[in-house]
N, C-alpha and C positions, 0 to 999 in steps of 0.2 A: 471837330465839327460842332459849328453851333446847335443849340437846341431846336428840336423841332416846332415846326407852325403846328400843327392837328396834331391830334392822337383819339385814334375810335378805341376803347375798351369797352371791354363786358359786348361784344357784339359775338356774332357766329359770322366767319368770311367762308365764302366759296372764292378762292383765287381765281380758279381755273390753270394753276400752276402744277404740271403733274406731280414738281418737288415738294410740293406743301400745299396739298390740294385747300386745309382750311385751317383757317387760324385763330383765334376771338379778340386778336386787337392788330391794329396797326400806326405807323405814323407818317408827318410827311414833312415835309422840309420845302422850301423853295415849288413846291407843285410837283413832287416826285416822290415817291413812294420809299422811305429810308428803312424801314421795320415793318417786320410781319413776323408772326407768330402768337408769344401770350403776353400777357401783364408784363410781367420782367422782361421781356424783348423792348419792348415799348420804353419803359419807364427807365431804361438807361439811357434814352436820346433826347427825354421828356423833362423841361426843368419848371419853373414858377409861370414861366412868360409863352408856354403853351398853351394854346386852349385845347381842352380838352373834353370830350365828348363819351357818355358813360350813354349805351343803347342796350340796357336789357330788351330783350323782344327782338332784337334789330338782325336782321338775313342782311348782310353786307353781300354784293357781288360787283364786279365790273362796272365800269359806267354801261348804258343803252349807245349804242349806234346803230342810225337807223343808214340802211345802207344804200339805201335809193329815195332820195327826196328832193324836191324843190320847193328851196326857203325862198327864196324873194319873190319866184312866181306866187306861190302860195298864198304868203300874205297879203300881197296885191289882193287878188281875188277872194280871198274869204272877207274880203269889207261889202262883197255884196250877199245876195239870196242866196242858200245853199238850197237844193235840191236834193238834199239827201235822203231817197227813202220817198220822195213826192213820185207816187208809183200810175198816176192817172191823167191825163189831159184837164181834165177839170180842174184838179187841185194843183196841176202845174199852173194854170191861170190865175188862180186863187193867190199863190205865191205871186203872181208878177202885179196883179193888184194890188196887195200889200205893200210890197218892194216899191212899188208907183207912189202909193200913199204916203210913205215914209221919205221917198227924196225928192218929192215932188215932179210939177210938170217939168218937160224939156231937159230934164238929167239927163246924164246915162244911167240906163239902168243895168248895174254888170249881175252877175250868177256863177256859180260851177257847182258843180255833181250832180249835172241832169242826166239820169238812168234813160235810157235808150227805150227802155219797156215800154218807160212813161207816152211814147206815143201810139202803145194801143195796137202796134201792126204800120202805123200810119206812114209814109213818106213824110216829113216836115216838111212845111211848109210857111214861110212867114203872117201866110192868112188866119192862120189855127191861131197867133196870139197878139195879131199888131192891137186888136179890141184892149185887150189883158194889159198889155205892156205899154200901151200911149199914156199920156200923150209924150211922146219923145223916143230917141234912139234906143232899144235895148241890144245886148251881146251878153249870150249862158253859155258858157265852156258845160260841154260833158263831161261826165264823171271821169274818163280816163285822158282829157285835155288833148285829144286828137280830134275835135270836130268843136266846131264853136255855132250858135242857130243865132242868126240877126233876124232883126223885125225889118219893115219895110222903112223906117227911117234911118237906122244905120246904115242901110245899104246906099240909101241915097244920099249921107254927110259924108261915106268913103269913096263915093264915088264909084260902087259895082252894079256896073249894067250888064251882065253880062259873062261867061266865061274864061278865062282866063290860062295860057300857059305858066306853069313852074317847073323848077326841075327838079323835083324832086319826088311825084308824083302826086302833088296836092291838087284839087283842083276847090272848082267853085260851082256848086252845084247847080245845074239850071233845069228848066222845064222844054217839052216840047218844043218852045217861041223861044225860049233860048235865056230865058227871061230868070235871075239868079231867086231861087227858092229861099233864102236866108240861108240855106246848109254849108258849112265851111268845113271839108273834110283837109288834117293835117295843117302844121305850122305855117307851112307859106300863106297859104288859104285866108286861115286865121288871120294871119298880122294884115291882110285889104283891111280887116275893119276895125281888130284892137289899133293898130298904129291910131287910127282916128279919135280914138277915146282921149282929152286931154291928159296931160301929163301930172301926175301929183308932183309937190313941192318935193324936194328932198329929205326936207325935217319931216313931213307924213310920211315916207316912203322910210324912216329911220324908225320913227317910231312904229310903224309896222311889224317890222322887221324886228324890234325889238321885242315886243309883246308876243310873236311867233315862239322867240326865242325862249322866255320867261315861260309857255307854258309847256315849252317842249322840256324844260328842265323839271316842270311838275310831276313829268310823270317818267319822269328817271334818263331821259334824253342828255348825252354828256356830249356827245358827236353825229354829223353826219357827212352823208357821201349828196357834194350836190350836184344835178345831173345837169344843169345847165348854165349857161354863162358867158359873158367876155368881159372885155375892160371896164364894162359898166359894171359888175358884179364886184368886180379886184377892188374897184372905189366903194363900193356900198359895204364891204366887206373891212374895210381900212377904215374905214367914217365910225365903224361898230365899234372896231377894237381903238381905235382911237378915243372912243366916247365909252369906253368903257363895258358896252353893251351887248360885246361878244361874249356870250357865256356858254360859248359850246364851241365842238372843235369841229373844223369845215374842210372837206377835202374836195375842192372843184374841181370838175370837171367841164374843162369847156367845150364848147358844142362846136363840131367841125360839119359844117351842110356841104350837098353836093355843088351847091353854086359858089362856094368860096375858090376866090382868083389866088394867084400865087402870092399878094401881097395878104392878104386873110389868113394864109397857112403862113406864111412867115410870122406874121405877129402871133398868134397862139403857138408858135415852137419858141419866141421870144418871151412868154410869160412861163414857160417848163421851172424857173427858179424862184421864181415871185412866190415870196412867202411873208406871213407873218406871227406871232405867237402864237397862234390859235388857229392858220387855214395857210391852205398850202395849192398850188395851180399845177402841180406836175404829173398830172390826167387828164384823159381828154374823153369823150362821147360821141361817138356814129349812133345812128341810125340809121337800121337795116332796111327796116319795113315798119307797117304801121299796127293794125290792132284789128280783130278777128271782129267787132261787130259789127264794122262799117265795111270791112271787104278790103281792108288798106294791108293787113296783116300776108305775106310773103310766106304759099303754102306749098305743097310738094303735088298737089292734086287741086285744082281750083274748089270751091267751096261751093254752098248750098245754092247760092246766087249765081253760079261763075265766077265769082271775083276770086281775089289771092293768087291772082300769077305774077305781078310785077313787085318789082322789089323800088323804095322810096329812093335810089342811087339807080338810072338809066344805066348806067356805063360800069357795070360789076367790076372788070378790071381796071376803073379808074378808083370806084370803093379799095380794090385790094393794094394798089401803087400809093393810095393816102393811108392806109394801115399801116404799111410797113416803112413809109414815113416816120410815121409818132413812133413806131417802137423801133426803127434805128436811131431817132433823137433823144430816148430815153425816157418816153411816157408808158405811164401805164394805158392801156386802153379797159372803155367799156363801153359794149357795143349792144345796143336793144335791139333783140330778134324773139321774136313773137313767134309766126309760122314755124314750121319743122322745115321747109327748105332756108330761109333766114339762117335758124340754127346751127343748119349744117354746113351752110356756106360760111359763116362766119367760124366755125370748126375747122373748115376746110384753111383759110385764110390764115389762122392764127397757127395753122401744123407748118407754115413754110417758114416760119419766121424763128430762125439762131436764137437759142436763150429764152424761147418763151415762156416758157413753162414756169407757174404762181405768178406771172406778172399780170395776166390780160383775163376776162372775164366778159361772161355776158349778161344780159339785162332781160327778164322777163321769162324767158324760155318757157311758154306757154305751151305749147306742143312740141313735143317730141317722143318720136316709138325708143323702144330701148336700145337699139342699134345706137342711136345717138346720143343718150344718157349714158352709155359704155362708154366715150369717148372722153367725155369731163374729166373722167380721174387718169384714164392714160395718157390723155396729152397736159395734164396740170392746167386747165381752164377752170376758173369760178366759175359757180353758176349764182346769179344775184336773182333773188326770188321775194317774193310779196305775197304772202299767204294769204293774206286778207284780203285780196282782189278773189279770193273766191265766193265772197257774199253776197259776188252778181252772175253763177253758176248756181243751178240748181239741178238735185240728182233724178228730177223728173225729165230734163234737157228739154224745156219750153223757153229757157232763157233766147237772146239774143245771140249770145255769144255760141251754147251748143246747137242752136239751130243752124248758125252759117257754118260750125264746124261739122257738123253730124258726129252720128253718134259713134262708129270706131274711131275716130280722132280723141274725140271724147274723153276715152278712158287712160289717155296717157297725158289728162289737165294737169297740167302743175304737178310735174314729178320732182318736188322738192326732197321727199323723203327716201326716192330711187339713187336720185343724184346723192345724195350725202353717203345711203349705203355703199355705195361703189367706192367710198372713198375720196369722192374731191371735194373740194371745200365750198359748202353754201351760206351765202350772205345773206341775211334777212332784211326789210327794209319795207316803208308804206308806201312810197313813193307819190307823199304828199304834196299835194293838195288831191290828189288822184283818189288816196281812203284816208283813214286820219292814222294820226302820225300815232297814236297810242301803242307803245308795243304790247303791249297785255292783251290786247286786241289779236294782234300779230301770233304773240308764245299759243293764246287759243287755237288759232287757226290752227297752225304749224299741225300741231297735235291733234286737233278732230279734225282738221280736213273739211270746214263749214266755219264760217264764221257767224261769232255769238250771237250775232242779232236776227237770225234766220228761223222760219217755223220746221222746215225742214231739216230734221239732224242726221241726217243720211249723208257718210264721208261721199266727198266727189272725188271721184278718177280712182283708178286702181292702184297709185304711187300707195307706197305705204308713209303709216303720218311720220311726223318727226319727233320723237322723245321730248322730254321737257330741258334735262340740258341739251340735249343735239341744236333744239331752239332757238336756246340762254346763249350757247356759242356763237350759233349764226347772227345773234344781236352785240356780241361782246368779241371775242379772239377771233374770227374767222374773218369778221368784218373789219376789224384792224390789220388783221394778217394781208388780205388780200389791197391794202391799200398802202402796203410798206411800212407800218409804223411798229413802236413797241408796243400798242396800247391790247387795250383787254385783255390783259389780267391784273393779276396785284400779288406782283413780286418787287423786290427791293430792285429802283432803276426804274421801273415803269414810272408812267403818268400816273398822275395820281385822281383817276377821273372814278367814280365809284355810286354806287343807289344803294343804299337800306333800306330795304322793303320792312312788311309786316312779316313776311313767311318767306322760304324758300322759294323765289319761281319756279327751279327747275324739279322739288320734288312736290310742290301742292296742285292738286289737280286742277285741270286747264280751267274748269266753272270759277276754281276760286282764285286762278291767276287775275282774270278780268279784273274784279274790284279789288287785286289787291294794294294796300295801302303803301303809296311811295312815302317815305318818312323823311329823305335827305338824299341830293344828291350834291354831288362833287366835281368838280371842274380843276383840274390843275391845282388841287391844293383850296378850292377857292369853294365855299358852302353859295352853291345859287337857288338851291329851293333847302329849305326844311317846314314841312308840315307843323301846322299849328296846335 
């Protein structure tokens, strides 16, 4: 064997390999992991033409995979206003004045991560901000990218007068006179009035995408799971690694709706092999239902409103006949169920299917009693969870989200730390542009059960938290596990995708996970971030 490309010495590894849990050097070859162990492992594969990298202080671990995100949507939409944390109608205004100021009259003015709170109690309505947002078209995605709010000129460049059938249960919200309110609950909903938003060039749309990329690597980001997609993605995803600028690895998933005709499912079973060095199409994404604080989310008991009886698939056993499609053609499935009936239907769904078991997983599992978190580890489903979606839950339950749930619902939020006890494997992920992609943010959560930016430090829900490796795993081995591949760990053979922090994530406590310092991280052999 020729000599190795890298070699990390003088560092502390956590592999996550039960055979050689740690090691303080390793090296790599071609973008694969050739040696692990000490100095003298290393330095027999290591000649002149290495480079070589000496990290007293350095916590080597696993690369980060974040297991639930969307990169292309993402970056789209963070070139506009972010609402993050704009907790008042007032200074939501304030924001859209600004945003006005800054791209001038007659733009569009885009947004995402408007908090639901933000309206005070209120119904939205496009009158609360055409003043704020003129002169021109605005479109604010909410924080969880299931409802979009137009002003009164977008509605009228898309052309929505009015109500509308989809099938999938999105609609378009009107008033009394029938007359659309700017509220766009769900994808279908949404695309009347994003389709209208001009199209960026392609080289923007790269370069986007690329800077996404670059800061996700800052903070120790080596992969992720992305949850949406078709042919357009497979190109934008080819145009990266082509130009060099794919600096992480991408496991698509493409999105299968209930309005797809037989030629739509043919083509998504004809990308199952489309691969390239760095992302790969042989997964695919249902959606069950939608999300508990619009009333979209698919619950066992209707909610505080009445809502939560209908699931976003009219026709359940048409949902179940395309499920067991993809996984007799050899996909993996991951499927977003939010409600506790969602959950268990898609539980129900994945028990009839030969061979399932560590292949298929679900997305969000926001409610569910323990009946149904027993199920996870006995039938071998993931559960893919986002602990930092708990820093729009509060343990007074005046939030949004526990008020339409109420309160015995309540206490079974995000049983991240139940589901892992039992046994099955939980994937951690931000499921960005939704919270930010930071995982440090995330190892927090996981672990207090509140995330960092909250006045209130009272754990939500009765789930017990999750350890700090339990975490580290769910961001590293569990997340590769569940997605077929060899990655996260670092054993001789792996990828060679890896983060050297300042400390330990999994033994420094969660306050000093937040800011802990990413030093380097690793891509197939390749340095895409090191700290200055």
């Amino acid at each position: 064997m020729t000599a190795a490309d890298l070699a990390l010495v003088d560092v502390r590894i956590r592999t996550l390999d039960p055979e050689r849990p740690t090691a303080t050097a390793l090296a790599v070859k071609d973008g694969v992991v050739v040696a692990v162990g000490d100095a003298a492992d290393v330095r027999d594969v290591c000649d002149g033409t290495t480079r070589v990298l000496s990290g007293a202080g350095w916590h080597v671990t696993p690369g980060i995979v974040d297991g639930h995100q969307h990169l292309l949507m993402g970056a789209q939409v963070a070139r506009g206003a972010s609402f993050d944390r704009v907790a008042t109608l007032d200074d939501v205004r304030a924001v859209l004045r600004a945003e006005r100021a800054r791209i001038g009259p007659g733009e569009w003015l885009r947004g995402y991560a408007f908090e639901y709170a933000a309206l005070e109690g209120r119904e939205f309505h496009h009158t609360l901000v055409d003043e704020a947002a003129g002169p021109g078209p605005m479109l604010v995605n909410s924080l969880d990218m299931h409802t979009a709010f137009a002003n009164a000129e977008a509605l009228r460049i898309a052309g929505v007068t009015g109500s509308r059938d989809f099938p999938d249960g999105a609609f378009v919200v009107v008033d009394d006179a029938g007359r659309p309110t700017g509220e766009l609950r769900e994808m279908s909903a949404i695309r009347t009035v994003w389709d209208a938003v001009p199209e960026p060039s392609q080289a923007d749309k790269l370069g986007w995408y690329a800077e996404a990329i670059r800061a996700q690597n800052a903070v120790g980001i080596t992969g992720i799971h992305q949850m949406d997609g078709g042919r357009e993605t497979i190109e934008a995803l080819e145009a990266l690694e082509a130009e060099g600028l794919l600096g992480l690895r991408v496991c698509l998933h493409s999105w299968v709706d209930p309005a797809d005709d037989e030629d739509a499912l043919a083509d998504i079973v004809a990308r199952r092999d489309l691969s390239g060095a760095r992302w790969s199409a042989a997964a695919v994404k249902f959606m069950l239902d939608g999300v508990i604080d619009t009333g979209t989310a698919w619950l066992e008991e209707p909610d505080t409103h009445g809502d939560g009886t209908d699931p976003m698939w009219p026709d359940v056993e048409h949902f179940r006949r395309t499920l067991r499609r993809f996984h007799d053609t050899g996909f993996r499935i991951a499927t977003h169920a939010i409600g506790d009936r969602a959950v268990r239907e898609v539980l129900d769904a994945y028990a009839t299917f030969p061979g399932s078991a560590g292949r298929h997983r679900i997305e969000h599992v926001e409610a569910a009693p323990p009946a149904t978190v027993a199920r996870f580890a006995a039938e071998g489903v993931a559960a893919s969870m986002q602990p930092i979606h708990l820093r729009w839950i509060g343990a007074e339950m005046v939030d949004p989200w526990s008020q339409r749930l109420g309160a015995h619902r309540c206490r079974h939020a995000m049983p991240s730390g139940d589901i892992g006890a039992s046994g099955a494997t939980v994937v951690l992920g931000s499921d960005w542009p939704v919270a930010p992609f930071d995982p440090r943010l995330g190892l927090f959560a996981a672990q207090r059960r509140f995330a960092p930016d909250v006045e209130d430090r009272r754990p939500i829900g009765a789930s017990r938290p999750l350890t700090g490796l339990e975490a580290l795993t769910g961001y590293t081995l569990e997340a590769a596990r569940v997605d077929g591949g060899d990655g996260g760990v670092l054993r001789v053979g792996a990828p060679a995708d890896l983060v050297a922090w300042g400390d330990d994530p999994a033994l420094c406590s969660p306050e000093d996970v937040v800011d802990l310092p990413v030093l380097l991280t690793v891509v197939g052999g390749d340095v895409v971030h090191r700290a200055e």
